[in-house]
C-alpha positions, 0 to 999 in steps of 0.5 A: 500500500506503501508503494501505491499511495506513498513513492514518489512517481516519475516523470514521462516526459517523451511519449512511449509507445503502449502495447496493445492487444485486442482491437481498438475501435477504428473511429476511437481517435483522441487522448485521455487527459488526467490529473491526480496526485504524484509526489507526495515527498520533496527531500526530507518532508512529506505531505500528511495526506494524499490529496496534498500530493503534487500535481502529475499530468498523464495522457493516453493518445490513441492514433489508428489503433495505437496508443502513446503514453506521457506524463509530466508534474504541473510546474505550479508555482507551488512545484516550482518552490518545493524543488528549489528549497527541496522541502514542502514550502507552500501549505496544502489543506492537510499539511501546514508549511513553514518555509523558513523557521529562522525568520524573525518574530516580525516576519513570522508575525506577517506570515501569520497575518497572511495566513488568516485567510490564506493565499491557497496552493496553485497545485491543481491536481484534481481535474481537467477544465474546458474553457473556450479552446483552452484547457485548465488543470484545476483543484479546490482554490481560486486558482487555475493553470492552462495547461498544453494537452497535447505536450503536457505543458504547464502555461499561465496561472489563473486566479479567479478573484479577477473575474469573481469574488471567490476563494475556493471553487468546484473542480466539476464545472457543468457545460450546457449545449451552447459551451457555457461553463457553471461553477461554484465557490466560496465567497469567505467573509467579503463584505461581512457575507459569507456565502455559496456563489454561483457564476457563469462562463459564457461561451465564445463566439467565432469572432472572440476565438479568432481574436484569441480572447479568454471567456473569463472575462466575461464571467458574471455571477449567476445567484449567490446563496447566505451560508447558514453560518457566517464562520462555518461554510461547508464544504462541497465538491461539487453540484447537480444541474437540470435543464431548468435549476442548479441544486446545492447541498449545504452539508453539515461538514464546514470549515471554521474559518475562525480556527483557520485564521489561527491554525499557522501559529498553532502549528495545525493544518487547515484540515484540522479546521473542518468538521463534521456534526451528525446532528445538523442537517444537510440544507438543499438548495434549488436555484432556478436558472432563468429567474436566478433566484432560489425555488421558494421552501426550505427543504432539507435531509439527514447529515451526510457528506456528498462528493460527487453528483451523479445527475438530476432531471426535473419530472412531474413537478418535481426535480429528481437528484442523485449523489454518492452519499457518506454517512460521515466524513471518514473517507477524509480522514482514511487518506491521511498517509499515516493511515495509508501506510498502516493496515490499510485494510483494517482501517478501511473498514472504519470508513461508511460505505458511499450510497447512490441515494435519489432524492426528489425536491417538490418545485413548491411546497404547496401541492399544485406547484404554488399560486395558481391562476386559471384561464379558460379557454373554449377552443382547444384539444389540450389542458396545459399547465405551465409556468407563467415567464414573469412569475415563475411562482405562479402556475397558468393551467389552460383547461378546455371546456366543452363548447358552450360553457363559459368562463367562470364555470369551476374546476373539478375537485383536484383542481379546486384542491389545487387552488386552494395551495394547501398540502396537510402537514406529514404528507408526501409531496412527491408523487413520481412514480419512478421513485420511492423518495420522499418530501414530508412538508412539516409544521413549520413549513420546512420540507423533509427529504428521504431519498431512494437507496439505489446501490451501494459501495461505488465512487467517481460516478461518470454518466454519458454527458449527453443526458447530464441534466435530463432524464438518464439510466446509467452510472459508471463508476468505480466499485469499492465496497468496504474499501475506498479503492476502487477494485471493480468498473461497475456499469448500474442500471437505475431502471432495472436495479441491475449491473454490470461489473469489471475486474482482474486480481492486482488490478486497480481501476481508475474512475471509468470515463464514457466516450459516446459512439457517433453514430449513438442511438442508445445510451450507453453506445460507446466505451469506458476508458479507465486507466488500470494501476496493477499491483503485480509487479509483474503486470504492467499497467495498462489502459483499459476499453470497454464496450460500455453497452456489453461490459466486455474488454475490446482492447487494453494498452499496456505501458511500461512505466509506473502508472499513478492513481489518479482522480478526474479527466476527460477526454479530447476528440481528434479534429479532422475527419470523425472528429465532432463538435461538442458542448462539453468536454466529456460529450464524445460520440465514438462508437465501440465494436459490437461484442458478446454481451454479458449477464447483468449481476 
């Protein structure tokens, strides 16, 4: 385990030429793009958790059935400080630096002063970004660096705060069908406000990319949410959308920022700083994106800690949203690398097993959906109830009469108990039929939610990206059980309850990317592309391609080199013949050869 989380990894600067057995799809052109964490020791220091680890780049670029692999460390300007001091100068959330003991109390006193809340790292190991042409390296802080995909090459830094006043964001951006690109952050005491900002990065135009402009400067704020606490913001990975709304979930697992702004002269990690009550509530917030403001009613669920997102989709009145949900915050504490390097099989076990949970948001409160105006019509074939564009609080329901009835004749019973707007305190106002979920309205107004358990023991969900938002049946994701290392590629079926599943002893999947087929009539046409971490000595590591809809291998790369765990990425099609536009870098129509199928579990 030692060997897996702790060695430090090389570097692959020139591109190697994989060996691939079976056959690659002739149309699978592009690279896998990833980015996780390589280096976790710079001369006698080392990083106490693995998420600290410095940024490694590494890229598969499958050509006309062959595939090339390279690798090379973000030259952040937090890499940049460590090398040349040889030792950990710049602080990650989990591992406080001290760049030099020696210095004087008033320079220690300034170092202080500037750690209260702090510039953070520019070490963007997480994720992979598209923005407008470009491509960004990204974490957790208000930092970004361009990167060449092609080269692996670290470019500029990008700091948020000049377009948005943030100081953390999501490294799970959302892309809509136009190429704008919605994020969040965290605005930390501006203006005496702490609060959950959401901001667009509109698309750009042909003109803006001839011009070669950045769509960062035209980044605006889409709706900004007060934190339940001013000095405890949550902390969250990540968002759901539909087509019409954002959700957000406050967890109750925050950051106390007052704890924070001590934690360099009490010697202690930001980490230390955040905390998990089981006996708070986890607030879900719904923000409708064509008003920009909040759906009216407090709605909220059981404490829990969420990752990642999985999908949401609005249906029958209702918004329906899937996460990978923790019953605490102990996944965090298990990848500290004292951990790691101890029994780690013993002290998995302490961890909550992740849930694929569904949980469903009445978009009001009140049983017809809010305030209701009718208007009658003696013309038609059809009833219509629909929003109203300038209130969208107030529900239009067009009826139909028989000819010969006028205006002013009364609806029929579940109308007017609609009108009336009022739902019985303790009753269900969820009435979808696809889920068990629940929203219980309470006395106080407040909306209880229980979700709908799908399945249990997966992470690092993907979904094909053309149903992200819409209605959708499958999960990829990695399966992991007891254990936080993912073992088996589990393709879930949220209409059957069915599964699909992949797995080699010594093998170690990396989360399952989808790359949909051009030619795609079902869903899940395609293949998974994951990057394969052998255990074996023995066994080189290798790059794995799925047929997404069968579950059976159609190819693998191996690579003789010393392949990292990674965390997120995407995929870049070629340009050129077979290449196509898309909206979001995930949104790739390749096809895999057709295979035998195999049974579902």
């Amino acid at each position: 385990m030692n060997t897996i989380f702790a060695r430090n990894k090389k570097e692959q600067l020139e591109p190697v030429r994989a060996s691939v057995t079976g056959k690659i799809p002739a149309w699978l052109q592009g690279t896998l793009l990833r980015n996780g964490p390589g280096m976790h020791t710079v001369g006698e220091t080392s990083y106490n958790h693995w998420f600290d680890g410095l940024a490694l780049l590494h890229s598969f670029t499958i050509r006309d059935g062959e595939v090339h692999y390279r690798s090379k460390y973000l030259r952040s300007d937090t890499y940049n400080a460590n090398i040349e001091a040889n030792r950990i100068v710049v602080s990650e959330f989990g591992t406080m630096a001290y760049p030099d003991p020696c210095k004087n109390i008033f320079s220690k006193a300034f170092t202080y002063l500037s750690h209260t809340i702090p510039d953070f790292t520019d070490n963007c190991l997480i994720n992979i970004m598209k923005c407008g042409e470009d491509f960004y390296a990204t974490t957790e802080t208000n930092y970004m660096r361009k990167i060449n995909p092609q080269t692996l090459e670290t470019l500029e830094k990008v700091d948020y705060r000049k377009y948005v006043a943030i100081n953390l964001a999501t490294a799970h951006p959302h892309y809509d069908a136009a190429g704008n690109i919605l994020n969040m952050g965290t605005s930390i005491v501006d203006k005496g406000k702490t609060k959950y900002v959401m901001f667009k990065i509109p698309a750009m135009g042909p003109e803006a990319k001839k011009k070669g402009k950045s769509p960062l400067k035209h980044t605006e704020v889409f709706c900004s949410i007060p934190a339940h606490s001013l000095l405890s913001p949550s902390y969250y990975h990540s968002f759901g959308i539909t087509e019409n709304y954002v959700v957000f979930l406050e967890q109750p697992f925050r950051l106390d920022i007052l704890k924070m702004a001590t934690a360099y002269v009490r010697g202690v990690s930001w980490a230390s700083c955040l905390s998990f009550n089981s006996e708070d509530k986890t607030y879900i917030h719904v923000v409708d994106q064509r008003t920009r403001k909040p759906v009216p009613g407090k709605f909220y669920t059981d404490a829990m800690v969420v990752f990642h997102h999985v999908n949401a989709h609005e249906e029958d009145g209702c918004i329906l949203f899937d996460v990978v949900a923790y019953e605490d915050s102990s996944l965090y504490q298990l990848f500290y690398m004292a951990s790691l390097k101890q029994d780690f099989k013993e002290s998995a076990k302490l961890a909550s097993v992740p849930a694929l949970k569904r949980f469903a948001v009445p978009l009001s409160v009140d049983k017809a959906g809010g305030r209701i105006r009718t208007q009658y019509s003696e013309v038609g074939q059809l009833c219509v109830t629909e929003k109203m564009a300038a209130r969208p609080d107030v529900v239009l329901i067009r009826v139909t009469l028989p000819r010969g009835c006028r205006s002013g004749h009364s609806l029929n019973a579940d109308a007017q108990e609609m009108n009336e707007g009022n739902a019985e305190e303790g009753s269900n106002l969820i009435k979808v039929a696809s889920t068990t979920a629940t929203a219980l309205k309470e006395k106080d107004g407040q909306v209880y939610c229980q979700p709908e358990l799908l399945c249990e023991g997966l992470e690092l969900p993907r979904i094909n990206y053309a149903h992200n938002g819409k209605q959708y049946r499958y999960v990829f994701a990695a399966e992991v059980q007891w254990s936080p290392v993912p073992t088996k590629i589990i393709k879930y079926d949220i209409l059957t309850k069915s599964s699909f599943k992949w797995e080699e002893e010594g093998c170690w999947p990396a989360e399952p990317l989808f790359v949909p087929a051009p030619d795609a009539k079902d869903e899940d046409d395609g293949v998974i592309l994951s990057a394969i971490v052998s255990t074996n000595p023995q066994k080189p590591p290798f790059l794995l391609i799925l047929d997404a809809k069968s579950f059976t291998e159609l190819a693998r790369a191996y690579v003789d080199v010393e392949l990292h765990l990674d965390l997120h990425g995407l995929f870049i099609p070629d340009a050129g013949e077979g290449a196509r536009k898309q909206a979001p870098p995930e949104e790739q129509r390749d096809r895999a050869a057709g295979s035998h199928a195999a049974p579902p579990t």
